[in-house]
VMD Tcl script that draws the C-alpha trace (Angstrom):
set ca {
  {15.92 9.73 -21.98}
  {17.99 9.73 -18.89}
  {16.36 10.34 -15.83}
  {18.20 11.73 -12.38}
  {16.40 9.27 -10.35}
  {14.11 6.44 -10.73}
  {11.61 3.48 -8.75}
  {12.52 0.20 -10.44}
  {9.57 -2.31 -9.47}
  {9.97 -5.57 -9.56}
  {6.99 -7.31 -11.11}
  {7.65 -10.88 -10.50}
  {8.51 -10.18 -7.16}
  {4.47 -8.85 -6.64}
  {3.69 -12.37 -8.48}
  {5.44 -14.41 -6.00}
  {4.34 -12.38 -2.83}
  {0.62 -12.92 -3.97}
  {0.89 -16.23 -4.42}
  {3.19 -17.09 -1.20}
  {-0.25 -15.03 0.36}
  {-2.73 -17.00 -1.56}
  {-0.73 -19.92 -0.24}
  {-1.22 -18.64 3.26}
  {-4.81 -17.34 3.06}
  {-5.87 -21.63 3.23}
  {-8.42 -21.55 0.41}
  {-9.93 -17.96 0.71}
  {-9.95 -15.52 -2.16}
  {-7.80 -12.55 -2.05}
  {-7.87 -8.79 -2.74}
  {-5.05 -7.40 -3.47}
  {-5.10 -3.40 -2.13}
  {-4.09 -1.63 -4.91}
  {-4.63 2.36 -3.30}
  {-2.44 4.99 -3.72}
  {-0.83 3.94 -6.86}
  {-0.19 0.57 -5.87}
  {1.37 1.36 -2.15}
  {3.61 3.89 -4.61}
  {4.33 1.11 -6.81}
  {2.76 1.59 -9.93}
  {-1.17 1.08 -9.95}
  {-2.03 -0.79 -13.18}
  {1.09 -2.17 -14.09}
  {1.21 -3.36 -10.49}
  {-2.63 -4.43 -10.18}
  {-2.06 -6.43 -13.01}
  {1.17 -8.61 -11.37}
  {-1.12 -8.87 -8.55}
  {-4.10 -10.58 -10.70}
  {-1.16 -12.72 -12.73}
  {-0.22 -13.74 -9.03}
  {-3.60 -15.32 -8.06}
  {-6.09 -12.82 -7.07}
  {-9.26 -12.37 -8.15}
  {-10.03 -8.97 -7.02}
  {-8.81 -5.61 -6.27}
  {-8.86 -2.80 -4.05}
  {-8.67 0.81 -4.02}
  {-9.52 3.67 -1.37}
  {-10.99 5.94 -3.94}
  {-13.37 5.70 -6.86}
  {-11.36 7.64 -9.04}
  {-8.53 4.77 -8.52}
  {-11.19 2.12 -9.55}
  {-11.96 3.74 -12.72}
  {-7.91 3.99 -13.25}
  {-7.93 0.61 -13.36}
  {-10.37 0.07 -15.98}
  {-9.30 2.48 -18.07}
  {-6.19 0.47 -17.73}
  {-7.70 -2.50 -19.26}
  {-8.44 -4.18 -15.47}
  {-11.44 -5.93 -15.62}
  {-11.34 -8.07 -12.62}
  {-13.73 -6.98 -9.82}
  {-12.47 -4.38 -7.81}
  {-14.14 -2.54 -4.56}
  {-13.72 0.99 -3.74}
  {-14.13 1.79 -0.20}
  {-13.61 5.48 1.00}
  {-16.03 7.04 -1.08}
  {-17.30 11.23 -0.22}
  {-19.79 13.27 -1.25}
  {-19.59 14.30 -5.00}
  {-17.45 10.97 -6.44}
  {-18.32 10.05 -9.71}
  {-20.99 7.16 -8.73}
  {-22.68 7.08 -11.81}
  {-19.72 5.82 -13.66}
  {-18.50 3.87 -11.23}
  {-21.93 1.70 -11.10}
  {-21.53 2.16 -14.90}
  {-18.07 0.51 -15.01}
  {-19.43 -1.92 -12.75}
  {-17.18 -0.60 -9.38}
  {-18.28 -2.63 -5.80}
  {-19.16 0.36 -3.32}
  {-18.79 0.24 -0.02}
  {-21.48 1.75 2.23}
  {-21.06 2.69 5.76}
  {-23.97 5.14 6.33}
  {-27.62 5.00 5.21}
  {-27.05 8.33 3.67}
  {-24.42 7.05 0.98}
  {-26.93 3.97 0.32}
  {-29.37 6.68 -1.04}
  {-26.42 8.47 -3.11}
  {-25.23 5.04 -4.86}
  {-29.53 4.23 -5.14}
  {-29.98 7.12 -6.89}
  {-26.47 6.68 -9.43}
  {-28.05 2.89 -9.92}
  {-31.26 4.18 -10.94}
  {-29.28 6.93 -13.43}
  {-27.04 4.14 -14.68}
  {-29.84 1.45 -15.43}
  {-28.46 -1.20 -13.13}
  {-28.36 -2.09 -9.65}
  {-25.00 -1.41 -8.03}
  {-22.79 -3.81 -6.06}
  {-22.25 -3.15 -2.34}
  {-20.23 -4.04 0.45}
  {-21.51 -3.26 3.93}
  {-18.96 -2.18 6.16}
  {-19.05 -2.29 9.89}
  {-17.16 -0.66 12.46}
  {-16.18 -3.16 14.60}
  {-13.84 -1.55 17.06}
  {-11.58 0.24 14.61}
  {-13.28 3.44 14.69}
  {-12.61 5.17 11.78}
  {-14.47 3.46 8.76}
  {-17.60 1.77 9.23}
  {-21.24 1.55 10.61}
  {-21.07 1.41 14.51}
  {-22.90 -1.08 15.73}
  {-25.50 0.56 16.79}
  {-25.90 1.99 13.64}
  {-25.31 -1.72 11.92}
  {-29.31 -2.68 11.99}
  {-30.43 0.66 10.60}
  {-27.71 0.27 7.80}
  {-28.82 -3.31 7.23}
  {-32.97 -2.76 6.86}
  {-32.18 0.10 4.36}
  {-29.52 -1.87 1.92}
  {-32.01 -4.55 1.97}
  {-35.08 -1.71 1.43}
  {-32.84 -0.82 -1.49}
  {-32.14 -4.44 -3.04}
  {-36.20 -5.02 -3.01}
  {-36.27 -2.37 -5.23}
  {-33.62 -3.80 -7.41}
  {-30.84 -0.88 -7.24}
  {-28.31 -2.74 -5.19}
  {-26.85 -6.15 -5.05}
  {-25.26 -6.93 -1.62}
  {-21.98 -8.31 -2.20}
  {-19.63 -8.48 0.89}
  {-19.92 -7.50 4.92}
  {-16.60 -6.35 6.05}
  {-14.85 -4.38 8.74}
  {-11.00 -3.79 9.47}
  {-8.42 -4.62 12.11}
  {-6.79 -1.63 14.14}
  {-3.87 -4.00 15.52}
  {-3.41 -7.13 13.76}
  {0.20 -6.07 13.23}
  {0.47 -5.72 17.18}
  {1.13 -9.38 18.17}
  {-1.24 -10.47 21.38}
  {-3.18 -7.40 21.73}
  {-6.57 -8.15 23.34}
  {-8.40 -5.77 20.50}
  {-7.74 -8.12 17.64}
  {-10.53 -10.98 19.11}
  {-12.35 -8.29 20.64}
  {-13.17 -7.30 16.64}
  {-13.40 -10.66 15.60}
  {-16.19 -10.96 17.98}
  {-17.77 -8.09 17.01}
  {-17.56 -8.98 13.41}
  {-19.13 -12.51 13.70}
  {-22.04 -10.35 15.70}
  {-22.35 -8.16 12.96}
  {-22.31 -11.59 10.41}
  {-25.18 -12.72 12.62}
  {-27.24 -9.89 12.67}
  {-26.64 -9.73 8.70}
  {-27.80 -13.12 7.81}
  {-30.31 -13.14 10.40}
  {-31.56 -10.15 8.64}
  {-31.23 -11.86 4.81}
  {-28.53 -9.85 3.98}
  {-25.61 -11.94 4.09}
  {-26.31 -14.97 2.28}
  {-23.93 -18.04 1.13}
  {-23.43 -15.69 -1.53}
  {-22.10 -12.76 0.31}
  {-18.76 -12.54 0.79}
  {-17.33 -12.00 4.33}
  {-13.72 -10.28 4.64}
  {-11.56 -8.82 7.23}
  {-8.31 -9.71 7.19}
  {-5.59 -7.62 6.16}
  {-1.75 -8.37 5.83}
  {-0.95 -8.65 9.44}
  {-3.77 -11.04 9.68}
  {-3.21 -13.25 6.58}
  {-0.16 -13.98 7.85}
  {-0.83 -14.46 11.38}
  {-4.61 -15.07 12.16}
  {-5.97 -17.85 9.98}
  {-9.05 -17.64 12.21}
  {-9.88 -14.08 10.39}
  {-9.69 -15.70 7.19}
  {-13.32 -15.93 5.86}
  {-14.03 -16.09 2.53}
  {-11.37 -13.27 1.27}
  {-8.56 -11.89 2.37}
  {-7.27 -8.29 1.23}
  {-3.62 -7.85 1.93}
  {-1.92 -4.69 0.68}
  {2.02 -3.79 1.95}
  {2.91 -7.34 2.01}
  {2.15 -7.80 -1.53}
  {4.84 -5.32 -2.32}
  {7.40 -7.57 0.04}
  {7.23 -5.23 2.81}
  {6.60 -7.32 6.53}
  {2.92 -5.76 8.15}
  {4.69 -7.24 11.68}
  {8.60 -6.73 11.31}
  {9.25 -8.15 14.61}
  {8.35 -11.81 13.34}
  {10.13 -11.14 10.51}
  {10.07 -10.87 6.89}
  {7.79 -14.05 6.38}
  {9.68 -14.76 2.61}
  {8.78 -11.80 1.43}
  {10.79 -10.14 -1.40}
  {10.52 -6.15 -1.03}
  {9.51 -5.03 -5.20}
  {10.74 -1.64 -5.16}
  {14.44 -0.40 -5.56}
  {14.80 3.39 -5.22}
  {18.09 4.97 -7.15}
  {19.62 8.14 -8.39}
  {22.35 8.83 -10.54}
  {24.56 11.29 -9.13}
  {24.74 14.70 -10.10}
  {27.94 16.30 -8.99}
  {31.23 16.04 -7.06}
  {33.17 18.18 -5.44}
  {36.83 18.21 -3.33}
  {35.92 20.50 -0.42}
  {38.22 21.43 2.62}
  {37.96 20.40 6.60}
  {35.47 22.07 8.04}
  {33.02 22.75 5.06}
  {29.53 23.18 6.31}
  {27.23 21.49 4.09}
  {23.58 21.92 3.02}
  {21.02 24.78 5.18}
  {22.17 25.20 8.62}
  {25.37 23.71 8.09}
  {23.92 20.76 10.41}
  {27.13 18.88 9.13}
  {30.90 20.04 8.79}
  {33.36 17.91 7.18}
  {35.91 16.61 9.47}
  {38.53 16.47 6.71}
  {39.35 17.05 3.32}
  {36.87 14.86 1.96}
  {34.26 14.76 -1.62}
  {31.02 15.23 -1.32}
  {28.42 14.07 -3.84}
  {24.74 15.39 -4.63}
  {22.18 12.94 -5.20}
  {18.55 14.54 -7.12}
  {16.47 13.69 -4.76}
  {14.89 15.44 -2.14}
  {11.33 16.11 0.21}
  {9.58 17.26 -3.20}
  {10.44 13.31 -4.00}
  {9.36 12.14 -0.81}
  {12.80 11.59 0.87}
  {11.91 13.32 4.33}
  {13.84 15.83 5.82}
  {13.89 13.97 8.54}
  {16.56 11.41 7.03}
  {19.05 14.28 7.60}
  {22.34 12.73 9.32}
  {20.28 9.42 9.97}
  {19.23 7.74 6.64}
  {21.60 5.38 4.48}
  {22.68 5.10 0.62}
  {24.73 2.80 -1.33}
  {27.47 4.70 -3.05}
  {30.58 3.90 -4.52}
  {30.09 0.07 -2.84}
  {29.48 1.17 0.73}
  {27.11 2.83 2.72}
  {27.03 6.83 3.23}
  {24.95 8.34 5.63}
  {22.79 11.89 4.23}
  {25.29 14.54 5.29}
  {23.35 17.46 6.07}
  {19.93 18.73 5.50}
  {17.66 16.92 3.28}
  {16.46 19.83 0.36}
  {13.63 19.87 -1.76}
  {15.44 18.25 -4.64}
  {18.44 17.37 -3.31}
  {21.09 15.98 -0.85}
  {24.68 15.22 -0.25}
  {26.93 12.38 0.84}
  {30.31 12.59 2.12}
  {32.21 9.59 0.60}
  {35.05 10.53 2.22}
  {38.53 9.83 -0.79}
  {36.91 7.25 -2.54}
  {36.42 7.50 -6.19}
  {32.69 8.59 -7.21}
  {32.05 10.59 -10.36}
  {28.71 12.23 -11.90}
  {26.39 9.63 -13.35}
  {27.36 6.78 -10.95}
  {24.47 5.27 -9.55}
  {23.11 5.75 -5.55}
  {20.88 2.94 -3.83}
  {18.64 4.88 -1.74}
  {16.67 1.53 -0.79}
  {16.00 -1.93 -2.23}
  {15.89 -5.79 -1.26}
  {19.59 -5.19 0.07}
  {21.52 -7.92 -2.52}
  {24.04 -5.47 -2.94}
  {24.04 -4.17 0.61}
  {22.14 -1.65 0.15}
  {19.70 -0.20 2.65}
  {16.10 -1.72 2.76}
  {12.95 -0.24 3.38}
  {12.90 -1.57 6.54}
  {15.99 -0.31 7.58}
  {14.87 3.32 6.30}
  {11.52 2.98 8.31}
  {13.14 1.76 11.59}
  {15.71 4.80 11.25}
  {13.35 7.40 10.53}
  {10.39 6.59 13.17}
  {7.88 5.51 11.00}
  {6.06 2.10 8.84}
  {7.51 0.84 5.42}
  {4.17 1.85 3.87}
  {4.94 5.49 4.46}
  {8.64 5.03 2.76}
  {7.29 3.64 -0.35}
  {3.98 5.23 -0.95}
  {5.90 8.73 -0.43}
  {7.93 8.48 -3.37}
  {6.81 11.29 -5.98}
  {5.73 11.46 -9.23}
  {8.85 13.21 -10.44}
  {10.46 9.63 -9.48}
  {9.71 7.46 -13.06}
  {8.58 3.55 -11.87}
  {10.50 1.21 -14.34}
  {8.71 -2.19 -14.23}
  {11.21 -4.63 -14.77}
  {10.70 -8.83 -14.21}
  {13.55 -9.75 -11.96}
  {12.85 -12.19 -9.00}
  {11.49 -15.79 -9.72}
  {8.14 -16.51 -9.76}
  {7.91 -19.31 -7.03}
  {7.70 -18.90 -3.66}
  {9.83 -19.78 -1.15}
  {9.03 -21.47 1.96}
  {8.86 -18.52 4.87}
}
mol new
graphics top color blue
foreach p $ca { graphics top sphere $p radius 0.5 }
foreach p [lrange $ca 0 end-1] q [lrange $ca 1 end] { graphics top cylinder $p $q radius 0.2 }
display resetview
């Protein structure tokens, strides 16, 4: 069935980012961040490109995205790490989900869902190493430590990985980004010092920005996330051969001949200049197209660019294509990899104030993602 708008993703592209990143990552493994649905992606269709593009793991925020995956036939590790009171830990242990633990108090709630499940579940310890949002402080980082090792004695937990996570790596030069890597290797120390962060452990902090620019933050895994999906984590160095995966169209819905001086949309925020048609694309806030883009964002329509003529709606806005010929059904190019001159993501996120990862991962779930294979497989050289 026809659709009024839809997300086509490709999949090969997500292949050949991964493995350009694998490329770049020097020898360490790689997670590929796989949270809200796949940056708005897709999440198993997508994880699985990601897997097929050479990592070996996964990563989602929440639990309930981990066990989305397996139910999806994933069976490659994967690590939740923003896990609250209440999640479903029991199953996740069960279904053989990597935790991550931040606070001595979570330890005792994923204990106590090892000792229901029978097994001992897998943890990574994550420290707060100047980020401050996730993560043990490091004052806390010794306490955290003595009882995840405590808890291993006793057979419950397996320590798998020490982590932490860069505030700025996608801010070229900025004094924080050794500052944490400092504070990590302290925390490292203190870990193995301690017995808890053997040749077996795996150490990880790097995320997009960093795989790409700071091969000293490497480790032994890498987790990159928006770049994956072709979108640049530091725009201002460029795209780094990236090819963006998603292409967001509609199909318009109606035309109409209107007179000079037609207000269009709530407020009337734009009046036609001149006789002119006007064309109403389905999309709208409820789909994630902020209502911010009103008189600033770009389409592709009818072979040229149209800016959104008056307020954005929740299902809806309008274009002013001025006499050309456009008809209901033709197709609109919100964004894509811009082959056709279309608008990227890039573009839409440098016009509206904000981060590609907030473009993509706002599209809603009225929007159907069509996985197609499009782009070649093989990298090129960035």
């Amino acid at each position: 069935m026809a659709t009024p708008a839809e997300a086509r993703v490709d999949l090969a592209a997500i292949r050949r980012n991964v493995a350009l990143l694998k490329e770049r990552a020097g020898g360490a493994e790689l997670m590929g961040a796989v949270k809200a649905d796949a940056y708005g992606h897709g999440l198993v269709p997508s994880a699985k490109a990601v897997l097929e593009g050479g990592a070996s793991r996964l990563g989602t925020a929440f639990v309930g995205e981990a066990l989305a995956l397996r139910a999806g036939g994933v069976t490659a590790p994967v690590l939740a790490w923003l896990i609250t009171p209440g999640e479903p830990l029991d199953r996740a242990v069960e279904e053989d989900i990597e935790l991550s633990a931040a606070h001595e108090g979570l330890l005792v709630e994923i204990a106590a869902a090892a000792r229901r499940a029978g097994r001992p579940a897998r943890l990574h310890l994550e420290a707060d190493t100047g980020m401050g949002r996730g993560g043990a402080p490091l004052a806390a980082w010794p306490g955290l430590l003595s009882k995840a090792l405590e808890l291993r004695a006793e057979g419950v937990v397996e320590i798998v990985g020490v982590w932490s996570h860069f505030a700025c790596a996608d801010v070229p030069g900025h004094p924080s980004v050794g500052q944490q890597l400092e504070a990590y290797e302290s925390a490292l120390k203190q870990a193995e010092q301690a017995g808890a962060a053997g040749s077996s452990v795996i150490r990880h902090v790097s995320n997009s920005a960093a795989v790409l620019t700071l091969p000293a933050a490497r480790f032994d895994l890498v987790r990159p996330g928006i770049a994956m999906y072709g979108l640049s984590p530091v725009p201002e160095l460029g795209d780094f051969g990236l090819r963006p995966a998603m292409t967001l169209t509609a199909r318009i819905a109606l035309t109409k001949r209107v007179p000079e001086e037609s207000g269009v949309s709530y407020g009337h925020l734009y009046v036609t200049d001149r006789e002119t048609t006007l064309g109403l694309v389905p999309l709208g806030y409820a789909d994630g197209i902020l209502r911010h883009a009103t008189g600033r964002a770009e389409v592709l329509a009818g072979g040229r660019r149209r800016k959104v003529a008056g307020r954005v709606c929740m299902d809806q806005f309008v274009i002013d294509v001025g006499d050309d010929p456009l008809s209901p059904g033709d197709e609109v190019v919100l964004f894509g990899p811009g082959d056709g001159g279309e608008p990227t993501v890039q573009e839409w996120a440098d016009t509206l104030g904000t981060i590609t990862h907030e473009i993509v991962t706002r599209i809603g779930s009225r929007v159907p993602r069509v996985h197609q294979h499009v782009t070649t497989d093989t990298p090129e050289r960035p």
